[in-house]
C-alpha positions as CSV (number, residue, x, y, z in Angstrom):
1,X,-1.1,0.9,-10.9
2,X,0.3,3.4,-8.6
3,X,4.1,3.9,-10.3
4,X,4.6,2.6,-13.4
5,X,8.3,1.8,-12.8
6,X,10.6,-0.1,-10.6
7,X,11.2,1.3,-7.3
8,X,11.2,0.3,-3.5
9,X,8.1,1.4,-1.4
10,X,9.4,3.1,2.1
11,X,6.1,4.5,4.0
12,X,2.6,4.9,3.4
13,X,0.0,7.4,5.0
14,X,-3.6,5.8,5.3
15,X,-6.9,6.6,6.1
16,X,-8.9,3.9,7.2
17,X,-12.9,4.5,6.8
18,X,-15.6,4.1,9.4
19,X,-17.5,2.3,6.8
20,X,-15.7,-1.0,7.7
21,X,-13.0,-2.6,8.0
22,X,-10.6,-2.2,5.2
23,X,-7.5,-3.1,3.3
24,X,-4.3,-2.4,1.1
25,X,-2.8,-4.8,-1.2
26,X,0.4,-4.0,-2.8
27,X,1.6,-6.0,-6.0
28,X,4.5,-6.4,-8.1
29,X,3.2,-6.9,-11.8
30,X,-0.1,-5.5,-11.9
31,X,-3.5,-6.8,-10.4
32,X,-2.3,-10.1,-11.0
33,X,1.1,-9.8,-10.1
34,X,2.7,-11.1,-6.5
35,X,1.6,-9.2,-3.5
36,X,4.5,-8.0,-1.3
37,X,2.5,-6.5,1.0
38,X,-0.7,-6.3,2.9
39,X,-2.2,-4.1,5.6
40,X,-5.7,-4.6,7.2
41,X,-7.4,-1.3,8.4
42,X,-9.5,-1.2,11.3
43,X,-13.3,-0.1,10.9
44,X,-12.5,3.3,12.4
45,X,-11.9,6.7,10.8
46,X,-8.3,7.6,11.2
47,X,-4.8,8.2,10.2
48,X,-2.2,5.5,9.9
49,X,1.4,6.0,9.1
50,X,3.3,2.9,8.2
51,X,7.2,3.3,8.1
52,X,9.5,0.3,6.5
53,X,12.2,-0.1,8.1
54,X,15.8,-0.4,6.1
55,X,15.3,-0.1,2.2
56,X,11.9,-0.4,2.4
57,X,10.2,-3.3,-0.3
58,X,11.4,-3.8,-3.7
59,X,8.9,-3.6,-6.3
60,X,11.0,-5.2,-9.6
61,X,8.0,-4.3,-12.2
62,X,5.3,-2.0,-11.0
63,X,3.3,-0.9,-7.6
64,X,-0.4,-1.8,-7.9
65,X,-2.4,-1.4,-5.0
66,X,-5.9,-2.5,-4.1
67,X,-7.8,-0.9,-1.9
68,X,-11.0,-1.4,0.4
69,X,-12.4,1.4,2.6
70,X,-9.0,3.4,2.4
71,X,-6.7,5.9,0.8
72,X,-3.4,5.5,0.6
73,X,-0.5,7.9,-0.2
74,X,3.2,5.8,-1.2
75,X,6.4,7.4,-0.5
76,X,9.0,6.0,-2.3
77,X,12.6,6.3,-3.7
């Protein structure tokens, strides 16, 4: 779980891996919550800012994220 709390998710800064192609899953509820979003990485070492546009997405519980060769840092407010 990254934020224990309700809040809406408005950009995220990855870093994909050259070990493969990757993936961030973001869920409402925990790991087996509903996922709101989902970003594929490409199998490439690199920086990757994602900006969502207007109020970004609404998380009503929690933010959990899974991840596969990435990092991810959430900005939200």
């Amino acid at each position: 779980t990254l934020l224990a709390f309700p809040t809406r998710v408005k950009s995220m800064v990855l870093t994909s891996s050259s070990a493969g192609a990757g993936s961030v899953i973001l869920k409402d509820g925990g790991s087996g919550g509903t996922t709101l979003l989902e970003i594929t990485t490409p199998a490439t070492a690199a920086f990757h800012n994602i900006i969502i546009p207007g109020e970004g997405v609404r998380f009503a519980t929690n933010v959990h994220a899974t991840l596969a060769n990435c990092t991810v840092s959430v900005f939200y407010g």
